[in-house]
C-alpha positions as CSV (number, residue, x, y, z in Angstrom):
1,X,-26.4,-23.7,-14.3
2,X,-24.2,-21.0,-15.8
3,X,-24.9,-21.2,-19.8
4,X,-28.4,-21.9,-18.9
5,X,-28.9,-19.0,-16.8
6,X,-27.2,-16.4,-19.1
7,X,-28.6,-18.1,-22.6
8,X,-32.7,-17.6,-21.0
9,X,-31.9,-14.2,-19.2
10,X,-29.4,-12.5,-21.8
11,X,-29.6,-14.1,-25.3
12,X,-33.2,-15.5,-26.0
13,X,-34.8,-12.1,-25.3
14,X,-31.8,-10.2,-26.8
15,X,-31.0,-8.0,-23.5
16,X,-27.8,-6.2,-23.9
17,X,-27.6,-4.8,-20.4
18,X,-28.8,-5.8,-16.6
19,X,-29.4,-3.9,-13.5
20,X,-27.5,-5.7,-11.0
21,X,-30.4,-5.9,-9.0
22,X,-33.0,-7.0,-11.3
23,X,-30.1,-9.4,-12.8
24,X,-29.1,-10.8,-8.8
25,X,-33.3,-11.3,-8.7
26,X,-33.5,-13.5,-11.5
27,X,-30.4,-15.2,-10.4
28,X,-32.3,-15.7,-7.1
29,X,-35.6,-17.3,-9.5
30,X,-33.0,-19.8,-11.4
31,X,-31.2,-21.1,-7.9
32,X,-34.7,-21.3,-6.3
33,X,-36.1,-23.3,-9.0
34,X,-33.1,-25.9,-9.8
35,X,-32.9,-26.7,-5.5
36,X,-36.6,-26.8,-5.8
37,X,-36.2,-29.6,-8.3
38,X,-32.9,-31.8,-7.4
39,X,-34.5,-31.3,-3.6
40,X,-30.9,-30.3,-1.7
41,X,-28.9,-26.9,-2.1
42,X,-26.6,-27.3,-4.9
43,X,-25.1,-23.5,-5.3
44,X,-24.4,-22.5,-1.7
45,X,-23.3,-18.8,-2.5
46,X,-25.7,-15.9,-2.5
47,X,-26.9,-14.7,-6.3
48,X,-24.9,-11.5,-5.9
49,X,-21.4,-13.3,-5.0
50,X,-21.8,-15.7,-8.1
51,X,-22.3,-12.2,-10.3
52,X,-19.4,-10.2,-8.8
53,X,-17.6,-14.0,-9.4
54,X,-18.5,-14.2,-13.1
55,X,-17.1,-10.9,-13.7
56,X,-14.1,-10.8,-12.0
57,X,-11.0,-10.4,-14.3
58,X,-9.8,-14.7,-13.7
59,X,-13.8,-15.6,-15.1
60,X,-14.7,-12.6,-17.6
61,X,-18.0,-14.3,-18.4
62,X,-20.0,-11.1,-17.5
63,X,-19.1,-7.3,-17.7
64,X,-19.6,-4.9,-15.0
65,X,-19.7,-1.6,-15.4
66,X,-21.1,1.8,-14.4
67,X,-23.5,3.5,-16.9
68,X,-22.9,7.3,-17.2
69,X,-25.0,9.2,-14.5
70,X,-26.0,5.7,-12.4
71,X,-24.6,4.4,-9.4
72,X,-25.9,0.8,-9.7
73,X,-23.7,-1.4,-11.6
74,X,-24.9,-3.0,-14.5
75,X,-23.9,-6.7,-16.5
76,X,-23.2,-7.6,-20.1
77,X,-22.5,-10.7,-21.4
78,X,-19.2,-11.2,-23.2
79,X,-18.6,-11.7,-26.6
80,X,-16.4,-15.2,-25.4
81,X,-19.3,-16.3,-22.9
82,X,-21.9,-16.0,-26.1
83,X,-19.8,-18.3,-28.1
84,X,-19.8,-20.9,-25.6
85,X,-22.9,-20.9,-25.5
86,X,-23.6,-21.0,-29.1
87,X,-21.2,-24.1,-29.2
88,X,-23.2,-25.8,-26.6
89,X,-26.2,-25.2,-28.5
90,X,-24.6,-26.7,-31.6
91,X,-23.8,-29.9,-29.8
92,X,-27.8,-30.8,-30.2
93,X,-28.5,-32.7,-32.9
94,X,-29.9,-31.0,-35.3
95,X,-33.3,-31.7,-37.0
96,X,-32.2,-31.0,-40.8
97,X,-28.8,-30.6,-42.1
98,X,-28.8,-29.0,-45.7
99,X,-26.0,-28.7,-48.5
100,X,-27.4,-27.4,-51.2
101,X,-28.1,-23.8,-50.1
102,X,-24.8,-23.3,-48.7
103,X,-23.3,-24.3,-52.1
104,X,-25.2,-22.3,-53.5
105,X,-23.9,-19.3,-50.7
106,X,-20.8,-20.0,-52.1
107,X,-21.0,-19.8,-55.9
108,X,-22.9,-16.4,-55.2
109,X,-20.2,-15.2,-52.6
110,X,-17.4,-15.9,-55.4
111,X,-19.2,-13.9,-58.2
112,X,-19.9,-11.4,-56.4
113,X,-16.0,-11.1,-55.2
114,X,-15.2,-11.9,-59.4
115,X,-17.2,-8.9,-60.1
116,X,-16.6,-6.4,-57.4
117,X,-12.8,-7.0,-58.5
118,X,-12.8,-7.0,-62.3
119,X,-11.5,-4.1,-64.3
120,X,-12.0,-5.1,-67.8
121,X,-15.2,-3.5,-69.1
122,X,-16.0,-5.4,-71.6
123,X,-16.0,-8.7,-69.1
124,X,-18.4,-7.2,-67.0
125,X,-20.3,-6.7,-69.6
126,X,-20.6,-9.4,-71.3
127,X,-21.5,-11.1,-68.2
128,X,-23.9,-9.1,-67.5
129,X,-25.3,-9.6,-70.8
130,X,-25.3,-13.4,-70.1
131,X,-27.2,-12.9,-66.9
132,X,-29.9,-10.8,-68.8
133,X,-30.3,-13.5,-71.4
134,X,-30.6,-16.1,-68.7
135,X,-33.5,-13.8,-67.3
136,X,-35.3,-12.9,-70.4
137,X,-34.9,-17.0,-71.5
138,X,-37.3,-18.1,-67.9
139,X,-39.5,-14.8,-68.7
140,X,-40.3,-16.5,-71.9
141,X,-40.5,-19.8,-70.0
142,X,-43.3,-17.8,-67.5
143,X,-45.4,-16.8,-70.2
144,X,-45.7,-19.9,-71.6
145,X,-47.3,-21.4,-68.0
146,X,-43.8,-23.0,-67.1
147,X,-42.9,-22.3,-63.9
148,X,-40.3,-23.8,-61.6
149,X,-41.5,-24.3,-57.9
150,X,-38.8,-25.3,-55.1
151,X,-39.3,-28.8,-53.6
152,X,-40.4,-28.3,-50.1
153,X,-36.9,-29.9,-49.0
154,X,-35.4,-26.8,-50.7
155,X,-37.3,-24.5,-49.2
156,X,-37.0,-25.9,-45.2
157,X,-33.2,-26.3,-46.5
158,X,-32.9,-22.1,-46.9
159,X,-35.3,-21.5,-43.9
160,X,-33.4,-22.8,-41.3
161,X,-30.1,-21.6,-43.4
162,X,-31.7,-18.1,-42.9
163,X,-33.0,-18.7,-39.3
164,X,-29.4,-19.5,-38.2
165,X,-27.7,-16.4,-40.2
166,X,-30.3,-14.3,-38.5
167,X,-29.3,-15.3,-34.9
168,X,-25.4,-15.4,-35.4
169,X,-26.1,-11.4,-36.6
170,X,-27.0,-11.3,-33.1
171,X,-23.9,-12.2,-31.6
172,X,-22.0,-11.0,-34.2
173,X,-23.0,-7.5,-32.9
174,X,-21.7,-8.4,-29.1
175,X,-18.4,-9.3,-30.7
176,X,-17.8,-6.1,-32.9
177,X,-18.7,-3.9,-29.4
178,X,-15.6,-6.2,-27.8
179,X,-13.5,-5.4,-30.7
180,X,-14.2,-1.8,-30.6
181,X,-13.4,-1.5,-26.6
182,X,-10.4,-3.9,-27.2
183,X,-8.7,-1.1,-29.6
184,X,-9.9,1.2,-27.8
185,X,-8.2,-0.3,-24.8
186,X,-4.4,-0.7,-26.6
187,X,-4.7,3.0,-27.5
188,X,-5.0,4.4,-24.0
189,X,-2.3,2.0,-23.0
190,X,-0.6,3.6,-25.7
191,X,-1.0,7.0,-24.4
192,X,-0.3,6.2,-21.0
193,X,3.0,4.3,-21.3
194,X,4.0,7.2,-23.4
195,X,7.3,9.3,-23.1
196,X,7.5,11.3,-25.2
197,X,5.8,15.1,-26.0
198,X,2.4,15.6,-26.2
199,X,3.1,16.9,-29.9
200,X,4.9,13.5,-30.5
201,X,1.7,11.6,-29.4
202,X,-0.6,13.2,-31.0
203,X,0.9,12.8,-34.4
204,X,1.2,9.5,-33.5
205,X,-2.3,8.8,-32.8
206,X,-3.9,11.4,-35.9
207,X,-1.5,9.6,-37.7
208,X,-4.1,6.7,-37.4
209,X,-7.2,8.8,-38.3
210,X,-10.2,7.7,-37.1
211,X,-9.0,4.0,-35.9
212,X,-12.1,2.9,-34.5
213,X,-14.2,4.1,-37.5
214,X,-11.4,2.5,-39.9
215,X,-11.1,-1.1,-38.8
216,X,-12.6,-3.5,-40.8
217,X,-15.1,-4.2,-38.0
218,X,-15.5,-0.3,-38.3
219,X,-16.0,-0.5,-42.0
220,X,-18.3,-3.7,-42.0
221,X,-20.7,-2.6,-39.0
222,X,-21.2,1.4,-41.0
223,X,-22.3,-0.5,-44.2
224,X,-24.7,-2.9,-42.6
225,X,-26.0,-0.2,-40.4
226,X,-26.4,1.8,-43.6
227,X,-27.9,-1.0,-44.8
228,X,-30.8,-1.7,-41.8
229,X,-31.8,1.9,-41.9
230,X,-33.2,2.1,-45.0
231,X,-37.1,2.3,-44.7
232,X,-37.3,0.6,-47.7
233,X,-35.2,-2.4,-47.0
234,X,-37.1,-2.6,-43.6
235,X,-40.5,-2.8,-45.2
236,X,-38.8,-4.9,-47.8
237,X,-37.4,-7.6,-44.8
238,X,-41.1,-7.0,-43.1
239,X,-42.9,-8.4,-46.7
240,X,-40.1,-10.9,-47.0
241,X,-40.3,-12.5,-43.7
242,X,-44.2,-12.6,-43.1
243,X,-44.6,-14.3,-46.8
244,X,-42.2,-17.0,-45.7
245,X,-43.5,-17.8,-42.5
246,X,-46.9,-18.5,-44.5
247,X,-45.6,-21.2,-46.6
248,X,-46.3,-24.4,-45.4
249,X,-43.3,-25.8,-45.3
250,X,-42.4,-23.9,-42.8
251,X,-44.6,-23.8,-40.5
252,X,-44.4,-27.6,-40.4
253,X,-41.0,-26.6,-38.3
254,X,-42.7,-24.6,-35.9
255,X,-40.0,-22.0,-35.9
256,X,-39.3,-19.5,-33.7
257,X,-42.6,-16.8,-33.5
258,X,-39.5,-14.1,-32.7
259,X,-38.2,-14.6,-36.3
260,X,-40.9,-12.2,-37.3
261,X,-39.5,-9.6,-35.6
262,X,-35.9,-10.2,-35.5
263,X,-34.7,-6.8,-37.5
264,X,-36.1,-5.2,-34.7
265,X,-33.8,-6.8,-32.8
266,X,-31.0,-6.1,-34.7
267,X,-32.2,-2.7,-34.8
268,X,-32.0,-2.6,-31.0
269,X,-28.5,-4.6,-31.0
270,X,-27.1,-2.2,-33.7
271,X,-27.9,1.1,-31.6
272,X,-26.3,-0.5,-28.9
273,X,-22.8,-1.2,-30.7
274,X,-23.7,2.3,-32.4
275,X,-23.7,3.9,-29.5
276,X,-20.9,2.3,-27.8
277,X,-18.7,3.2,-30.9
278,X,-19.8,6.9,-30.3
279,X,-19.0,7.2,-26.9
280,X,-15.3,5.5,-27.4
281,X,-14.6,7.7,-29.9
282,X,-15.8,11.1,-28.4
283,X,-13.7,9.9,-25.2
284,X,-10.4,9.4,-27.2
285,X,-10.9,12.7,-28.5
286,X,-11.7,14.2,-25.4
287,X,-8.5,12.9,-23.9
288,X,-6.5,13.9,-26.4
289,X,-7.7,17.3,-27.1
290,X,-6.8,18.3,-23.3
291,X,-6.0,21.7,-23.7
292,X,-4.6,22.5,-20.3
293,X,-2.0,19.7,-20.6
294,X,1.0,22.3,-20.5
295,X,-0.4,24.4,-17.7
296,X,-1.4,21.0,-15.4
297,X,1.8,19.2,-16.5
298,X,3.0,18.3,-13.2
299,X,-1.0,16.7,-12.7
300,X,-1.2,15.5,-15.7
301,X,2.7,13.1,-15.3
302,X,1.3,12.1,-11.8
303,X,-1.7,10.5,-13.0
304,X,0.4,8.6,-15.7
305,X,2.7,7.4,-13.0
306,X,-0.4,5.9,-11.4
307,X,-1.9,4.4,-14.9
308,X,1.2,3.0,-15.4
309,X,2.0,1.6,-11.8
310,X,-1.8,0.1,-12.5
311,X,-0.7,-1.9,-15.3
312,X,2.2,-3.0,-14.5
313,X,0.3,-4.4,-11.1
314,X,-2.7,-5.3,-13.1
315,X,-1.8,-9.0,-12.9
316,X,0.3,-9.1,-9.9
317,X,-3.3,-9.0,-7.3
318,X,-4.0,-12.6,-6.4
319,X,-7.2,-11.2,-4.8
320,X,-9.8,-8.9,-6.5
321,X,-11.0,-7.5,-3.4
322,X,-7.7,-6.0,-1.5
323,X,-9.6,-3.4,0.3
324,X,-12.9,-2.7,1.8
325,X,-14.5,0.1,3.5
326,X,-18.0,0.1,5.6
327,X,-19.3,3.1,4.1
328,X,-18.5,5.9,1.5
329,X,-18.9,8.8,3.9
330,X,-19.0,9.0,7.7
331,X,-22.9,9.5,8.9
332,X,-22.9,12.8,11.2
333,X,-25.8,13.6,13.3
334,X,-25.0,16.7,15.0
335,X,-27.8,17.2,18.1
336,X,-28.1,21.1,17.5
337,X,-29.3,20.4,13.8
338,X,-32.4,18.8,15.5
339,X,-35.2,21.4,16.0
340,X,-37.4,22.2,19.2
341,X,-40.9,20.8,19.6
342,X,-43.6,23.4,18.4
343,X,-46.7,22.2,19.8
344,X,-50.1,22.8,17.0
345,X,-52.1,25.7,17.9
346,X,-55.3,23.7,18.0
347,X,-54.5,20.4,19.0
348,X,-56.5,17.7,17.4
349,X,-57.4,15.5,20.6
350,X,-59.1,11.9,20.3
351,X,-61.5,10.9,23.0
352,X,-61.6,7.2,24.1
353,X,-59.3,5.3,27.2
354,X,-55.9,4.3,26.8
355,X,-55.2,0.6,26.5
356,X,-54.1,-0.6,30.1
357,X,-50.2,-1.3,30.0
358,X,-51.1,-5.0,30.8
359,X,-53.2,-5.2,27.8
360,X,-51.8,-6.6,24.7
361,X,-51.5,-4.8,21.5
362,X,-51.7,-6.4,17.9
363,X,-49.2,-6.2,15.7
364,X,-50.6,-8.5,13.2
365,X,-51.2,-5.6,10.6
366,X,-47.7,-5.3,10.7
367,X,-47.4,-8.1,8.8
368,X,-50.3,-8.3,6.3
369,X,-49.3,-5.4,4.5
370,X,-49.9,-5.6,0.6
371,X,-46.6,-4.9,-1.4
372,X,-46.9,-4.8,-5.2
373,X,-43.6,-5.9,-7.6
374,X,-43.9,-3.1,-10.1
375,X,-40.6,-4.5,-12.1
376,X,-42.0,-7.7,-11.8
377,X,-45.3,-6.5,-13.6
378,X,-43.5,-4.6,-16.2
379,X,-41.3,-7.7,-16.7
380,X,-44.6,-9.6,-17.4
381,X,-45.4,-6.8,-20.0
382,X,-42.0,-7.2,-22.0
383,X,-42.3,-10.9,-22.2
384,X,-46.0,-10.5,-23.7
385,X,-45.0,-8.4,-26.2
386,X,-41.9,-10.1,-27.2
387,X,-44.1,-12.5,-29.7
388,X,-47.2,-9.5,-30.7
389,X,-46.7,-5.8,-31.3
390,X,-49.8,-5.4,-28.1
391,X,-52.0,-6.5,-25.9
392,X,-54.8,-5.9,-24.1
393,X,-54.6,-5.9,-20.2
394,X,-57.2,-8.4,-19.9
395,X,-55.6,-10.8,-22.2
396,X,-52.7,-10.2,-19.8
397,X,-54.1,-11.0,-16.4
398,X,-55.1,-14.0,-18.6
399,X,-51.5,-15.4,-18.9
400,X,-50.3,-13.4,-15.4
401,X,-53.6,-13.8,-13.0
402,X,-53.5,-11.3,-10.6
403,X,-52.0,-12.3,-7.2
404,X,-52.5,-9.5,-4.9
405,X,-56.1,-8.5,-6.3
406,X,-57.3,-4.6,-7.0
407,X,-53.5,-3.3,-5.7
408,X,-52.0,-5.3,-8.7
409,X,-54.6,-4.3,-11.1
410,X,-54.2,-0.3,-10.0
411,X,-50.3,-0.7,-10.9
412,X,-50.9,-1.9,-14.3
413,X,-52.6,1.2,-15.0
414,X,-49.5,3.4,-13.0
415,X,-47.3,1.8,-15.5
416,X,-49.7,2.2,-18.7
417,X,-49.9,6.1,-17.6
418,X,-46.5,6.5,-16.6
419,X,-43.6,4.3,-17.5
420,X,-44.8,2.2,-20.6
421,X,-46.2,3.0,-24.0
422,X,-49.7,2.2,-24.3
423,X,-54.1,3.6,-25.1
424,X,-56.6,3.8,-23.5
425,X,-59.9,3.4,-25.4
426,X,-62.6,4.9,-23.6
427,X,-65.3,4.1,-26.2
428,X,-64.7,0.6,-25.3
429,X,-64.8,-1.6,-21.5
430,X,-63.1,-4.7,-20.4
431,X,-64.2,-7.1,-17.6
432,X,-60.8,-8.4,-15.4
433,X,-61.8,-11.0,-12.8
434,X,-59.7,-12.9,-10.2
435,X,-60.2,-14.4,-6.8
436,X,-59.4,-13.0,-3.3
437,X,-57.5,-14.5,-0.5
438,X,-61.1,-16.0,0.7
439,X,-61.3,-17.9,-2.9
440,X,-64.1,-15.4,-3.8
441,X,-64.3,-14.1,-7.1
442,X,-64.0,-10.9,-7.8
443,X,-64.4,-8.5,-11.0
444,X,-64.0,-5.0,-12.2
445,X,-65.2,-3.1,-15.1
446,X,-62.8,-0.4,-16.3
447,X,-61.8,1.1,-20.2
448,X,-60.1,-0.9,-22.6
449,X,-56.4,-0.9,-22.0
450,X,-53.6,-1.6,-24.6
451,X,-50.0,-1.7,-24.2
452,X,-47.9,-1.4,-27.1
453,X,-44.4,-3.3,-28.2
């Protein structure tokens, strides 16, 4: 229940990040449907105590943390959960196990660590020379109407080489943010276990310049980032991957329609770790440039007696929850702060005689009240777009019909106007139809809608 909740919610759309309470909604979905199907309640516990339980510090599947300037908790998967996952998903058999290309990998991985580390000139040259030769000898072989075409074996062979390459970049990226907050970690324990001077610690830590930035994940992530943002190389990837997916070898595998697009999401995974990296770095330096240290000194070795009493009890707690309180503030309502009754100066008065007090009264338009799921729509949005750059709102209802009629269709077009990207083509209309609670069908004529990836 677990891997297969966090591998459809988290990995197969690439989602770094959850609001607890769209996460503990989904959760809700997943339980709903698997009791649905076995017929008995197998997961007793509400959605929001098997969250809190998957990130507590004895699971550490999920992350839980506070986003600068929010009060809602939100969830990331580890870089640990994703490879369990991934090793699950390698327990499948798979459809086509290839040796070639990865030999192949490997002769190209060792001359290109043969050349990157020889310093005799004339040795790179002359194997450079060699490798020109070797180009202008299958020019020659061109011109003459000899050309050598891959095997279709070959070519499935690199596909699916490629395909699995592109996906581990994925969680490669999850595991170079846990790197990043893991050193980032052992230097504040550093500097709060410290007893020396301040001057002491800070040429202890600027001793290590830039120790984030200069780790070999550091060094790795800079040059592939480097890399990714080259328009070129992006328009280079875009040609590269939409002339594969046309061969027909391939699409005899049916792969994955989200291969088309996945520098986008490395794009969106790199910013992530990009920005993660950023804010570590500018709060290291912020806590060690404190320039008040000297005049708050007595402040300043109280709160290290407390970081220190916190790790040393760190793994002392047998329970996570120690403490609870009902509410973060009292609730005051002082009767004074109430103001007086100021009747209107033209009262608006409605003829007609008062119900009887023995007469009923109905309350059941209490109940039939019409409330519209506006993350729920914009949910349907994302996952249409995740396989085309847009679509139309029409083609939309199509796959989502509308469930609570005109009220649903009126906050599509809030969140085309407000919240998402999208156009509005009013050159052009668009017929939406559904059906009532009555069965009847119903349609309306408006401009052509678009929403955009």
């Amino acid at each position: 229940m677990i891997a297969s909740f966090l591998h459809r919610h988290f990995i197969v759309p690439n989602i770094r990040t959850l609001a607890r309470q769209q996460l503990a909604s989904q959760l809700d979905d997943h339980l709903y449907h698997l009791h649905e199907v076995a017929g008995e309640v197998l997961f007793p516990k509400t959605a929001v105590a098997y969250l809190d339980d998957w990130a507590s510090d004895e699971r550490g599947w999920l992350r839980k943390y506070y986003p600068a300037g929010q009060d809602e908790p939100h969830y990331d998967l580890t870089s640990p959960t994703e490879q369990a996952i991934a090793w699950l998903l390698g327990l499948g058999q798979r459809q086509f196990i290839g040796t070639e290309s990865r030999l192949m990998t490997v002769f190209d991985l060792l001359r290109q660590i043969i050349d990157g580390t020889e310093l005799n000139p004339r040795t790179r040259i002359a194997e450079l020379q060699k490798r020109k030769a070797a180009i202008d000898a299958e020019i020659q072989q061109i011109g003459l109407g000899r050309l050598d075409m891959m095997e279709p074996t070959q070519i499935r062979e690199r596909f699916l080489q490629m395909s699995s390459t592109a996906r581990e970049l994925l969680s490669d990226f999850r595991a170079v943010e846990h790197n990043f907050r893991s050193l980032d970690r052992s230097v504040r324990e550093r500097i709060a276990t410290w007893d020396g001077s301040k001057g002491e610690l800070l040429q202890d830590i600027f001793g290590k310049r830039d120790i984030i930035a200069d780790s070999d994940e550091g060094k790795s992530f800079r040059a592939f980032w480097d890399l990714l943002m080259s328009p070129s190389r992006q328009d280079e990837l875009t040609a590269l991957l939409g002339a594969v997916l046309a061969l027909d070898p391939v699409r005899e595998l049916a792969p994955d329609s989200r291969l088309n697009r996945i520098h986008y999401d490395w794009l969106e995974a790199g910013e992530v770790t990009q920005r993660t990296v950023a804010r570590l770095s500018e709060q290291l330096r912020r806590y060690l440039d404190d320039q008040a240290w000297l005049e708050n000194r007595r402040i300043m070795q109280l709160i290290r007696d407390i970081e220190k009493k916190a790790l040393s009890a760190r793994g002392a707690i047998e329970q996570p929850d120690f403490i609870s309180i009902n509410a973060a503030a009292p609730g005051v309502a002082v009767p004074m702060d109430r103001t007086l009754f100021s009747p209107p100066f033209k009262p608006a008065i409605s003829q007609g005689m008062l119900a009887g007090p023995d007469e009923a009264i109905p309350s059941d338009a209490l109940f039939e009240q019409v409330y519209v799921d506006r993350l729920k729509l914009a949910s349907n949005i994302r996952r249409a777009l995740q396989n085309r750059k847009q679509i139309t709102l029409a083609a939309l209802v199509a796959d989502y019909p509308l469930e609570q009629g005109l009220a649903e269709l009126a906050t599509y077009l809030s969140l085309a106007t407000q919240e998402l990207a999208s156009a509005i083509d009013d050159t052009q209309q668009e017929t939406i139809s559904w059906r009532d609670a009555n069965g009847r069908t119903r349609q309306a004529t408006l401009p052509l809608l678009i929403f955009n990836a």
